[in-house]
N, CA, C and O atoms as a MOPAC input file, in Angstrom:
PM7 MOZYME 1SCF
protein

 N      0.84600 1    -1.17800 1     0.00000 1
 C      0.00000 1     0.00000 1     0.00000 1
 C      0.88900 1     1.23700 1     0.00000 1
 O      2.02300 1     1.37200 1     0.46100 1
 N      0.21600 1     1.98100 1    -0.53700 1
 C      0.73000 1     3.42100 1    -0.72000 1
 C      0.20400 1     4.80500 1     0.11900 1
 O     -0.94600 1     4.81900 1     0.55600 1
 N      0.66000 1     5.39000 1     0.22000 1
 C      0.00200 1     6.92200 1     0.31600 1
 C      0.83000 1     8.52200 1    -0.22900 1
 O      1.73300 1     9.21400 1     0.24000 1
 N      0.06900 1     8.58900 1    -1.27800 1
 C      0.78600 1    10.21600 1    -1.92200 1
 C      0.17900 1    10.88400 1    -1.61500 1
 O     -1.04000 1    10.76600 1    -1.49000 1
 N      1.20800 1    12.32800 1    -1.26700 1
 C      0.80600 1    13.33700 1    -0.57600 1
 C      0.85500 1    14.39400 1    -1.87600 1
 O      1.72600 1    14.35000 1    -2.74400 1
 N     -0.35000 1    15.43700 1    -1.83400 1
 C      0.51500 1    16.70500 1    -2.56900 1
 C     -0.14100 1    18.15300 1    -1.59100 1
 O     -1.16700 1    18.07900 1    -0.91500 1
 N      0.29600 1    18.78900 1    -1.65800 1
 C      0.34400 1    20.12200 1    -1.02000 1
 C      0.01200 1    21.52300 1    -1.46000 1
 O      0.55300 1    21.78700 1    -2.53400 1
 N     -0.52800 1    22.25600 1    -1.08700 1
 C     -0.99500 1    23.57600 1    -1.49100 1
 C     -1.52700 1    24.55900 1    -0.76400 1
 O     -1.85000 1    24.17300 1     0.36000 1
 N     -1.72800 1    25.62700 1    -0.96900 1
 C     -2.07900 1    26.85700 1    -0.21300 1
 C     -2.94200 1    27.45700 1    -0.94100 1
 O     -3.35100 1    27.19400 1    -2.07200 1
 N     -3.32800 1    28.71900 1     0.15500 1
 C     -4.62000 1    29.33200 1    -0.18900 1
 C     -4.73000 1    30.47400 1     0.79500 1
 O     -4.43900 1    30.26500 1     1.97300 1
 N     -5.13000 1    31.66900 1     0.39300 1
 C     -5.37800 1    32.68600 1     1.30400 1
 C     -6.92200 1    33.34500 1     1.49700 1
 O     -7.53600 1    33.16400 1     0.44600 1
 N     -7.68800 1    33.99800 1     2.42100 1
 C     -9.27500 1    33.69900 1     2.63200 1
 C     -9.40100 1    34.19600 1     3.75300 1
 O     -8.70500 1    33.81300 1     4.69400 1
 N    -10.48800 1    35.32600 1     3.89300 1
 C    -11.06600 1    35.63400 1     4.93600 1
 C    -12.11700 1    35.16000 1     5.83300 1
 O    -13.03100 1    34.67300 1     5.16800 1
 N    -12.33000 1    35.11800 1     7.05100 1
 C    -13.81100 1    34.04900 1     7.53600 1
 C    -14.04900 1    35.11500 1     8.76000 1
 O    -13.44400 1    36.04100 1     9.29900 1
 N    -15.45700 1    34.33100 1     8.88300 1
 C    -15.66200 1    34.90700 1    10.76800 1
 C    -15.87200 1    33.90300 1    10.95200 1
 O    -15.43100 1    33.11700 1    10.11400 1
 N    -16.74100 1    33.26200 1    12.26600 1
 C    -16.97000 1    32.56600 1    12.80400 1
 C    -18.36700 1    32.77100 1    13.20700 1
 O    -18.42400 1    33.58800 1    14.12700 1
 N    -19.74600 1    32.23200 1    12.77500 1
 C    -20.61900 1    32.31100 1    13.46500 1
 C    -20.84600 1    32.13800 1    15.09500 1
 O    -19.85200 1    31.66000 1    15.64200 1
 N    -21.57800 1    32.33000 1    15.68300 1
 C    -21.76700 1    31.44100 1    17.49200 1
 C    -20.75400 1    31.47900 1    18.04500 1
 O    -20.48300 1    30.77200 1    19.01600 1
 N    -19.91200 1    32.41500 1    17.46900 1
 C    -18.70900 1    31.78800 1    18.28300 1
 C    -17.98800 1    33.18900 1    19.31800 1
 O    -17.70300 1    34.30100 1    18.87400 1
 N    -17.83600 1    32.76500 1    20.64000 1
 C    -17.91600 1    34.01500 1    21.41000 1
 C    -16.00600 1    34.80800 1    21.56800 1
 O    -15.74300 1    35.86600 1    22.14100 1
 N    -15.38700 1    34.23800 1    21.14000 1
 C    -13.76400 1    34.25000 1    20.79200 1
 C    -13.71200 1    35.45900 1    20.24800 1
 O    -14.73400 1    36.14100 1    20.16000 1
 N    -12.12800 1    36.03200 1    19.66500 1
 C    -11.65900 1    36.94100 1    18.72200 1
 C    -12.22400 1    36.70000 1    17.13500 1
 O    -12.48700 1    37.47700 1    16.21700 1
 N    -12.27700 1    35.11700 1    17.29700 1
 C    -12.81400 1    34.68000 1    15.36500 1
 C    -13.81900 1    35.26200 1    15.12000 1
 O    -13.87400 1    35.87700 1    14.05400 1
 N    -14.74400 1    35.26600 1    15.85500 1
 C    -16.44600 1    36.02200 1    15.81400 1
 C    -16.28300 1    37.04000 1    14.79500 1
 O    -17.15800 1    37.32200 1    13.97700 1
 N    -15.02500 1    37.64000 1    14.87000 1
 C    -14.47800 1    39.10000 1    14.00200 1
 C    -13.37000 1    39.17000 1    13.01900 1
 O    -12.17800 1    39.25300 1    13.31500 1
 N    -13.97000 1    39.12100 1    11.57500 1
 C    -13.26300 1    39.26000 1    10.40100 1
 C    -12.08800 1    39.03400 1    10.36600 1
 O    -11.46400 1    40.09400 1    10.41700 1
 N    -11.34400 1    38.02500 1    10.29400 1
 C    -10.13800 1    38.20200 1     9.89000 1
 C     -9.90500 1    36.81700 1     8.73100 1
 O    -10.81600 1    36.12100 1     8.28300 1
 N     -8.48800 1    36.68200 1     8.43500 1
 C     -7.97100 1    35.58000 1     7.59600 1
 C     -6.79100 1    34.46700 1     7.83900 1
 O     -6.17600 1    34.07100 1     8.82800 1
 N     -6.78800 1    34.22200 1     6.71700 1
 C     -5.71100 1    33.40600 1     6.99900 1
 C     -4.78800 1    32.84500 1     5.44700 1
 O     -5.15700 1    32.81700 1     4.27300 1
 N     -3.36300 1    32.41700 1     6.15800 1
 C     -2.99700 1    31.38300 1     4.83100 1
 C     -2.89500 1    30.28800 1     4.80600 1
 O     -1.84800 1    29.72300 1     5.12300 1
 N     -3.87000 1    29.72800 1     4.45200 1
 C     -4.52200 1    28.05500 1     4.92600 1
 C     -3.40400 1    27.37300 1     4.14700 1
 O     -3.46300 1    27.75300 1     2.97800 1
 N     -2.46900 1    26.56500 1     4.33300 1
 C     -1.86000 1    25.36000 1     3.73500 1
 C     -2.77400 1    23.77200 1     3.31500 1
 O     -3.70300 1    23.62000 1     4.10800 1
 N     -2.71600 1    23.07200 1     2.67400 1
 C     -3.47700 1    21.59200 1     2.64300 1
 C     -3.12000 1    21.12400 1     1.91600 1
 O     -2.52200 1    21.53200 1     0.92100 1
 N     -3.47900 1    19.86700 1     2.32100 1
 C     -1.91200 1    18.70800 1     1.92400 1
 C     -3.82900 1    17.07100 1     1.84600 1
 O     -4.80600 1    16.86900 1     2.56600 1
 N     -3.44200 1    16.63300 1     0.93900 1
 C     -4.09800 1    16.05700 1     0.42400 1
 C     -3.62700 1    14.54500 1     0.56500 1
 O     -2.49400 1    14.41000 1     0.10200 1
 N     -4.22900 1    13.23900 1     1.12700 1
 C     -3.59900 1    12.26300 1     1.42300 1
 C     -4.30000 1    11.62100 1     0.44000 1
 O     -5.46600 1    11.92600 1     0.19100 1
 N     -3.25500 1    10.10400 1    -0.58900 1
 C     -4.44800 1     9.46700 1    -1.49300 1
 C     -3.77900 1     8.02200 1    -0.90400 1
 O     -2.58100 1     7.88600 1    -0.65400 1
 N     -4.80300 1     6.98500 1    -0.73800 1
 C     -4.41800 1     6.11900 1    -0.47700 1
 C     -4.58400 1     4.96100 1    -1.64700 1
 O     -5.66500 1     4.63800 1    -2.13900 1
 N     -3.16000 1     4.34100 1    -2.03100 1
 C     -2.95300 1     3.56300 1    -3.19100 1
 C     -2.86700 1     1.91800 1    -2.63100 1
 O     -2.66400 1     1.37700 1    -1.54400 1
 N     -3.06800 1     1.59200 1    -3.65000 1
 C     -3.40900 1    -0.19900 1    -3.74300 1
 C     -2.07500 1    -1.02100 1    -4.45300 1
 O     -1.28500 1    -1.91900 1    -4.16300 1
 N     -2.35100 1    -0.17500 1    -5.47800 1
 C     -1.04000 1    -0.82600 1    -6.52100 1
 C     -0.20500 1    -0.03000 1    -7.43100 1
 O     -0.43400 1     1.17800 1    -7.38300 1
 N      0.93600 1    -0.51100 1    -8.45700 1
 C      1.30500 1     0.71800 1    -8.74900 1
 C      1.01200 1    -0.19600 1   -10.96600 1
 O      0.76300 1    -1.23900 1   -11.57100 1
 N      1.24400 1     0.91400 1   -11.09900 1
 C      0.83800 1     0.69800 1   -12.88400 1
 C      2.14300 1     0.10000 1   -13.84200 1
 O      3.10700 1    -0.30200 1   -13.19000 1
 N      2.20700 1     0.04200 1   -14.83600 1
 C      3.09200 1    -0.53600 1   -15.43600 1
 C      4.59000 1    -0.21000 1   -15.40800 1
 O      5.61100 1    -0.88400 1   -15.54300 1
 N      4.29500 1     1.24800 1   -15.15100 1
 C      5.61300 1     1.61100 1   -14.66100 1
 C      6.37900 1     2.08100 1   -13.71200 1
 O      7.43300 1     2.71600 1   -13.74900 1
 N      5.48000 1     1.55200 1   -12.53500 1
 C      5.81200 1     1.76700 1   -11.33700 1
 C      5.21200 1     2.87000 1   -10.65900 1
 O      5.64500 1     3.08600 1    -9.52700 1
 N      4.10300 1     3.79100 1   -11.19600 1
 C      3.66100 1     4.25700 1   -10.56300 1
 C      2.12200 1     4.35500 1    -9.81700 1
 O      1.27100 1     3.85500 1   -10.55300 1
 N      1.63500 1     4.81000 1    -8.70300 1
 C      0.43100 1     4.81800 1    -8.09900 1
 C     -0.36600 1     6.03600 1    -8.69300 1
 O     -1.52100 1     5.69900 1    -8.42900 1
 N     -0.43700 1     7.05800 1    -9.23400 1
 C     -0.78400 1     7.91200 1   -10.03400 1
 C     -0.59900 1     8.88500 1   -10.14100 1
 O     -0.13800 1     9.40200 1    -9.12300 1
 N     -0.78100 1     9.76000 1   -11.27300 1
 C     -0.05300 1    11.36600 1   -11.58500 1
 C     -0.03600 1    11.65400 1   -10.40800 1
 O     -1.01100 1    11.22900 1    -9.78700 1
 N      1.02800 1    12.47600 1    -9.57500 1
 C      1.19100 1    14.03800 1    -9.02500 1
 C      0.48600 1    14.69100 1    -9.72000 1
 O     -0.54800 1    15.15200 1    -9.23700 1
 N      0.78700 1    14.90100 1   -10.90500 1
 C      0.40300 1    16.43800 1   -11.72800 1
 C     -1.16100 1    16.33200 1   -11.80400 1
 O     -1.90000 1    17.27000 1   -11.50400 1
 N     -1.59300 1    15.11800 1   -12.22700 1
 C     -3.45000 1    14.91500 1   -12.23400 1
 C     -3.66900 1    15.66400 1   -10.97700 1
 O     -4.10500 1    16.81300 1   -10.90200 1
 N     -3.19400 1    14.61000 1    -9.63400 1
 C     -3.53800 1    14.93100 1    -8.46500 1
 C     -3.26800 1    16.99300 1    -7.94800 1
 O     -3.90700 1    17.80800 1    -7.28200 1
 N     -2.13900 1    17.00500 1    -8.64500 1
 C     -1.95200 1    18.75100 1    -8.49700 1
 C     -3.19800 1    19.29200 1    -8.96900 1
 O     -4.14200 1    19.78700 1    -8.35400 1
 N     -3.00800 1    19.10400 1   -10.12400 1
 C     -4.30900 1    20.24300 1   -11.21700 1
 C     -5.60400 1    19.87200 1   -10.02500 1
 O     -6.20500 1    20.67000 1    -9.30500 1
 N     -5.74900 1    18.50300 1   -10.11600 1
 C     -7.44500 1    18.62200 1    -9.61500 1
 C     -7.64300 1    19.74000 1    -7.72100 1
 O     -8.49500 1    20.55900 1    -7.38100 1
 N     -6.70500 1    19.31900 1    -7.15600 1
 C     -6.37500 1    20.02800 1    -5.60100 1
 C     -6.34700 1    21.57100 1    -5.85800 1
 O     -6.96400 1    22.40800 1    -5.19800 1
 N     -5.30700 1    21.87300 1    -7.21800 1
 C     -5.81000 1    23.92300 1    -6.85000 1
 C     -6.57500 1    24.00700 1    -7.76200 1
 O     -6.55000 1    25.15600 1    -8.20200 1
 N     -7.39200 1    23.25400 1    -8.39300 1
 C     -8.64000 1    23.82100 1    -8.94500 1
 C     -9.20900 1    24.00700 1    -8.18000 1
 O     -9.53900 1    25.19300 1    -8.15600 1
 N     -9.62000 1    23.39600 1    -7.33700 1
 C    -10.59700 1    23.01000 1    -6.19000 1
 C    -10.42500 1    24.23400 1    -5.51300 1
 O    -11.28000 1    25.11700 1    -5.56900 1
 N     -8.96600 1    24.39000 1    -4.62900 1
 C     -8.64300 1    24.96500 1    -3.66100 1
 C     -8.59600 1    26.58900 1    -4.37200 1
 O     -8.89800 1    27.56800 1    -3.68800 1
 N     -8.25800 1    26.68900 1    -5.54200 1
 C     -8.48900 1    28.14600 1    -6.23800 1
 C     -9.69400 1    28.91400 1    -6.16900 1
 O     -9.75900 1    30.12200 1    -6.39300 1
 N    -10.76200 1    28.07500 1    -5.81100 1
 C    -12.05500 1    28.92800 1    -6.06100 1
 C    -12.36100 1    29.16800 1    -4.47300 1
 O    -13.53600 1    29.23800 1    -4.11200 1
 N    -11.41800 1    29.27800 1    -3.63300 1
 C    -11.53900 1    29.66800 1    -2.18100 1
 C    -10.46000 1    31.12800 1    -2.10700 1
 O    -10.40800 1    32.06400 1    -1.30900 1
 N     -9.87500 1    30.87500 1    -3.02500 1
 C     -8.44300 1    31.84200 1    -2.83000 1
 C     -8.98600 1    33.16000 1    -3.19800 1
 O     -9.57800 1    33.42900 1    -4.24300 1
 N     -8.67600 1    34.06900 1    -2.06900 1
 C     -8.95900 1    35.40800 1    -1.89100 1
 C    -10.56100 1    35.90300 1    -1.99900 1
 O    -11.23500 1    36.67500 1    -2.68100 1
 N    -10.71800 1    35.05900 1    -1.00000 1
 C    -11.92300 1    34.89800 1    -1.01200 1
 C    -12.62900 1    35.61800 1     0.17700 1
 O    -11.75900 1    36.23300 1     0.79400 1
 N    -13.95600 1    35.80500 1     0.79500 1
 C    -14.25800 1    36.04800 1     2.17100 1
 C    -15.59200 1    34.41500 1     1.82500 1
 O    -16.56400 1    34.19200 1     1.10300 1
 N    -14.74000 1    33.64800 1     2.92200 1
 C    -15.46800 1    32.59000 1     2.65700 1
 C    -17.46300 1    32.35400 1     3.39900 1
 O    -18.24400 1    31.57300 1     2.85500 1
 N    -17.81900 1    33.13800 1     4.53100 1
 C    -19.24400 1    33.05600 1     4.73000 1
 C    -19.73200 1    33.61500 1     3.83000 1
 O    -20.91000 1    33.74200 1     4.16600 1
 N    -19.57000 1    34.15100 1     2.65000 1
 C    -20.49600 1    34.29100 1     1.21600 1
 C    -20.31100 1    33.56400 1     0.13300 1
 O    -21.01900 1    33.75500 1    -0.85600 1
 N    -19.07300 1    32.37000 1     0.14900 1
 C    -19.27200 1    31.07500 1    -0.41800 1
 C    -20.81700 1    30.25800 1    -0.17400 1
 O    -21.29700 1    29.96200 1     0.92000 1
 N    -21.24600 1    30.07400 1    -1.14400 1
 C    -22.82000 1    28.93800 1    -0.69200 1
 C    -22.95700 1    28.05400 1     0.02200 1
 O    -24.08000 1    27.77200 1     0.44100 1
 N    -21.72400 1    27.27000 1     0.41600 1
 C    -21.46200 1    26.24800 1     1.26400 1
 C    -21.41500 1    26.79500 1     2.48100 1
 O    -21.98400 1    26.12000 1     3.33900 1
 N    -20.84500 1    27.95800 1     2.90600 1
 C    -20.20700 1    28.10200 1     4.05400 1
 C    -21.49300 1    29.94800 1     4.38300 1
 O    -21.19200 1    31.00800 1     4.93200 1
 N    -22.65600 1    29.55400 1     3.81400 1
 C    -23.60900 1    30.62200 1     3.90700 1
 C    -24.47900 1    29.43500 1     4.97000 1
 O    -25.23900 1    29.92700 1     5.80400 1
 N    -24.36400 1    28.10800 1     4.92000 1
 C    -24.88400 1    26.87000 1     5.82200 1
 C    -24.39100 1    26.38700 1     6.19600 1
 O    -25.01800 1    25.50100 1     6.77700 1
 N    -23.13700 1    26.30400 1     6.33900 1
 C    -22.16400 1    25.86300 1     7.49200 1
 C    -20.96300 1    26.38900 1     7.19000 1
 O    -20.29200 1    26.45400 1     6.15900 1
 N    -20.77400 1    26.90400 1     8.76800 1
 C    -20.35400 1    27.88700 1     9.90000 1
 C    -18.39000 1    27.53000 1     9.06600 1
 O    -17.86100 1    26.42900 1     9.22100 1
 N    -17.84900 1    28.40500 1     8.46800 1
 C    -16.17800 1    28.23600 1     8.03300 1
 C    -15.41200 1    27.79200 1     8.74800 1
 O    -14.26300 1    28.23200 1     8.79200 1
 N    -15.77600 1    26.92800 1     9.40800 1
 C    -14.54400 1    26.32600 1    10.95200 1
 C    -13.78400 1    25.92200 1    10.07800 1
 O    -14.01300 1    25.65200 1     8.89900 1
 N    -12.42700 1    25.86100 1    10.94100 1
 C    -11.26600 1    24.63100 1     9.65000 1
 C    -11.89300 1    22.81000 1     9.57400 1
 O    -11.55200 1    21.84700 1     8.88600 1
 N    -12.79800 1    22.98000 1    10.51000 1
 C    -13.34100 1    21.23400 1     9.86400 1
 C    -14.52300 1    21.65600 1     9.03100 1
 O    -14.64400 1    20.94400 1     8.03400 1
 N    -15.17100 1    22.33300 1     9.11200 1
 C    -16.06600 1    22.24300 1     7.55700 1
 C    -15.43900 1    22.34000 1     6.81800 1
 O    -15.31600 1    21.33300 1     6.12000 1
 N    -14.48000 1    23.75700 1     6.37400 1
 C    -13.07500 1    23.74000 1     5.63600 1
 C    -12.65000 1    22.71500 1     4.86800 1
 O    -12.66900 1    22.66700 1     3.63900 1
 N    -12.12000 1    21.58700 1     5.91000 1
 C    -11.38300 1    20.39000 1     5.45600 1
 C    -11.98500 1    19.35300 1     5.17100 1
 O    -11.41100 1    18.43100 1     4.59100 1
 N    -13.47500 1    19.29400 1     5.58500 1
 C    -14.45100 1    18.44800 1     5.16600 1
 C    -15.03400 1    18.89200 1     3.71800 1
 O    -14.94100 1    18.01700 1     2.85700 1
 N    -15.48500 1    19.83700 1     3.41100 1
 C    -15.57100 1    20.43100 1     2.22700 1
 C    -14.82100 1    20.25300 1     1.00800 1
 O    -15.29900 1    19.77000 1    -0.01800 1
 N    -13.13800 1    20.82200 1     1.20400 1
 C    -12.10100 1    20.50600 1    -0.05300 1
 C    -12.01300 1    18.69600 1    -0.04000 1
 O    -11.84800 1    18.15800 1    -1.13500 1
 N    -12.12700 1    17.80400 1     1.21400 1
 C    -12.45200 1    16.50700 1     0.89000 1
 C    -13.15300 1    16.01800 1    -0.08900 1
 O    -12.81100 1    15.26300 1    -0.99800 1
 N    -14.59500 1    16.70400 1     0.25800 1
 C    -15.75800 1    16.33700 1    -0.83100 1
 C    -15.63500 1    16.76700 1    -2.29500 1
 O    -16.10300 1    16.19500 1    -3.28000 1
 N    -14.88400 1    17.93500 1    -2.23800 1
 C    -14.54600 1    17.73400 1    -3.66100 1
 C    -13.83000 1    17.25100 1    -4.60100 1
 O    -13.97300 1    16.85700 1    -5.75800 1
 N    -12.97100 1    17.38300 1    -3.78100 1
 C    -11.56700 1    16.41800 1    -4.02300 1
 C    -12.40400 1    14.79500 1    -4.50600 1
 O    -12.44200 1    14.46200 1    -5.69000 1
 N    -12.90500 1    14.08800 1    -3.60400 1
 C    -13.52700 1    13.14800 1    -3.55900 1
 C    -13.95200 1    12.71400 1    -5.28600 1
 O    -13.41900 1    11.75600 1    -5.84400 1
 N    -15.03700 1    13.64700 1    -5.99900 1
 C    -15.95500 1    13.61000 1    -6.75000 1
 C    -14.77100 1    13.86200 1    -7.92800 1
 O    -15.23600 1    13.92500 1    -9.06600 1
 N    -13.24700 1    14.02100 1    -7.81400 1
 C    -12.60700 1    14.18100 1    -9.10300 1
 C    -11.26200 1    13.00200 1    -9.50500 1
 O    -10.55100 1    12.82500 1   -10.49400 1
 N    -11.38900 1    12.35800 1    -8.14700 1
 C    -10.28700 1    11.34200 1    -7.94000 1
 C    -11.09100 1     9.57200 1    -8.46000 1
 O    -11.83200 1     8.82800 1    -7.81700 1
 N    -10.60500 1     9.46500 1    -9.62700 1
 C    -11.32300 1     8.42300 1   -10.64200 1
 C    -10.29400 1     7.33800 1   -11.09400 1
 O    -10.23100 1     6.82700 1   -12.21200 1
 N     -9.46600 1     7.07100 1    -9.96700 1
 C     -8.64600 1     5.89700 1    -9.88000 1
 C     -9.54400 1     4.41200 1    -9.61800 1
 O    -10.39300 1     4.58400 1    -8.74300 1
 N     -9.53700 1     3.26900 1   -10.08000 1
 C     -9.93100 1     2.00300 1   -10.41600 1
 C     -8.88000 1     1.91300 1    -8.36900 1
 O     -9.53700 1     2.06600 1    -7.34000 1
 N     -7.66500 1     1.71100 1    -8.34800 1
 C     -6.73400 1     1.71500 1    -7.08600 1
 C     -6.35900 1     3.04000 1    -6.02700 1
 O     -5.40300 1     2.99700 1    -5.25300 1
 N     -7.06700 1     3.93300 1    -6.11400 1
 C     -6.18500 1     5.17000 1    -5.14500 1
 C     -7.77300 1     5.83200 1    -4.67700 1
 O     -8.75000 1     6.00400 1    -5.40500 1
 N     -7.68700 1     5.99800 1    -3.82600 1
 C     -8.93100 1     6.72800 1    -3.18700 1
 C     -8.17800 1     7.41600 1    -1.87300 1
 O     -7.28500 1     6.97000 1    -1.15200 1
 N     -9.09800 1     9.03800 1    -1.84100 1
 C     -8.66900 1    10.12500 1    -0.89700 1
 C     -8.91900 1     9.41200 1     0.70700 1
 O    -10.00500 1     9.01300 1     1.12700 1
 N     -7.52900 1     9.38000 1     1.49300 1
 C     -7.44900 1     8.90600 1     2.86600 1
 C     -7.87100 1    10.45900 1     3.26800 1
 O     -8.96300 1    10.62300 1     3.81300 1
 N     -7.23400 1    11.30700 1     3.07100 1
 C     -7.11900 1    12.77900 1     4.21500 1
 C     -7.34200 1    13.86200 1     3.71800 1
 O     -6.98600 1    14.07000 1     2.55800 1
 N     -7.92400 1    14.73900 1     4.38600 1
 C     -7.23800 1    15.80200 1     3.99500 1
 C     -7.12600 1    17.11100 1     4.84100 1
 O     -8.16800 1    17.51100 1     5.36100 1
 N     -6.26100 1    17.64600 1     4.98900 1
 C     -5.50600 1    18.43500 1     5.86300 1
 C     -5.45400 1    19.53800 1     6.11400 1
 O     -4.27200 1    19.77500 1     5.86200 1
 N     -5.96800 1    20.62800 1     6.50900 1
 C     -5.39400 1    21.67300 1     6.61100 1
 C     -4.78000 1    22.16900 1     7.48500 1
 O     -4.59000 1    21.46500 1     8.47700 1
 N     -4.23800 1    23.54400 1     7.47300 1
 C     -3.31200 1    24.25200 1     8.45600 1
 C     -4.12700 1    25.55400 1     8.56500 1
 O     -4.59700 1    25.93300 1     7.49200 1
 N     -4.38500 1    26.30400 1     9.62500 1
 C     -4.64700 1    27.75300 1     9.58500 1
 C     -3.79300 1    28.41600 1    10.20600 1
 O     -4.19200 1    29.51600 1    10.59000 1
 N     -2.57700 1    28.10100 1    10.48900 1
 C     -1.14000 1    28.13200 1    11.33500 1
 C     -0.25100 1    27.52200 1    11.09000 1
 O     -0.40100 1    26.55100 1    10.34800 1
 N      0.71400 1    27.76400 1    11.48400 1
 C      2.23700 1    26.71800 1    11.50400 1
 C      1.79800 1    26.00500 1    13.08800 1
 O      2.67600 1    25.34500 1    13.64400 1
 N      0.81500 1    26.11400 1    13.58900 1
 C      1.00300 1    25.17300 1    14.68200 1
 C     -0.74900 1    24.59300 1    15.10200 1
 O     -0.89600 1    24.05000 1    16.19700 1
 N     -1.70200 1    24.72000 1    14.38100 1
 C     -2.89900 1    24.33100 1    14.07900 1
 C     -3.50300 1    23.54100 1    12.92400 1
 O     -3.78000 1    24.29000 1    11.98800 1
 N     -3.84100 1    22.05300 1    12.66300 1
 C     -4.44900 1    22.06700 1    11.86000 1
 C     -6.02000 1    20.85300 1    12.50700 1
 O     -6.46500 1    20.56100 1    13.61700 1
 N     -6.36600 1    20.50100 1    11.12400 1
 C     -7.35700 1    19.70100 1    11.30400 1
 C     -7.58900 1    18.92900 1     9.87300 1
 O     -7.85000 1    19.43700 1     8.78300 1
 N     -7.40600 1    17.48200 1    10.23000 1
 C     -7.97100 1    16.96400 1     9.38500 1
 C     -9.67700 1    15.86900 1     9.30700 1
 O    -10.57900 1    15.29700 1     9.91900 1
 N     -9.16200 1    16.18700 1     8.22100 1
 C    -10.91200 1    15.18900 1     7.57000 1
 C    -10.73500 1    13.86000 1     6.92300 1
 O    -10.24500 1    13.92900 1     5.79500 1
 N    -11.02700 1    12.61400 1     7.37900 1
 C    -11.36100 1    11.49800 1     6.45800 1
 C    -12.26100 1    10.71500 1     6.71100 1
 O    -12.44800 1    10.65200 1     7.92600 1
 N    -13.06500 1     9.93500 1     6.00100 1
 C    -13.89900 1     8.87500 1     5.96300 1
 C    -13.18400 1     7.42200 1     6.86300 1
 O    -11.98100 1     7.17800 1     6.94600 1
 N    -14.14400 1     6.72700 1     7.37400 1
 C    -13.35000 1     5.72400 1     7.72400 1
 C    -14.36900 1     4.00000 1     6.63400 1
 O    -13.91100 1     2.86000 1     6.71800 1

């Protein structure tokens, strides 16, 4: 078994609904996320599958968040921008573009810090 990682960033403003903290109040961040795929086997020539597929499909995804103020995203107009909706969210999409027969999404990760993150996976 395998697991490839690829990595990326993103910058985005949020509040925090309900929430009685400093977040309650506008600010941002530069979210890092790192994408886990979990592989079965590898192909004729030794590999478990593109990086570059796996790149393109992750900042497509992750591009349409970038420079963003995310509670007027549609998703996040019904649930609240925490970093686990966040990371549950770029999962699900991620999810719906990863069309491997052997590799399916284990994780996925974010950072809203160098010393905070949260991840998301299915079990």
């Amino acid at each position: 078994m395998y697991k490839l990682n690829v990595t990326t960033h993103f910058s985005s403003a949020h509040k925090l609904n309900g929430y009685e903290g400093a977040c309650k109040n506008l600010h941002g961040h530069n979210w890092k996320v790192r994408l886990g795929i979990k592989c079965y086997k590898v192909d004729d020539i030794g590999m478990t599958i593109d990086y570059g597929i796996v790149k393109k499909i992750l900042n497509e995804i992750v591009n349409e968040l970038d420079h963003q103020y995310l509670n007027d995203l549609p998703y996040f107009t019904k649930n609240n921008p925490t970093s686990e909706n966040i990371a549950k969210y770029l999962y699900n999409q991620v999810k719906g573009e990863i069309n491997s027969e052997y590799c399916k999404i284990a994780e996925l990760e974010i950072w809203e810090s160098d010393k905070t993150s949260m991840v998301y996976f299915e079990e």
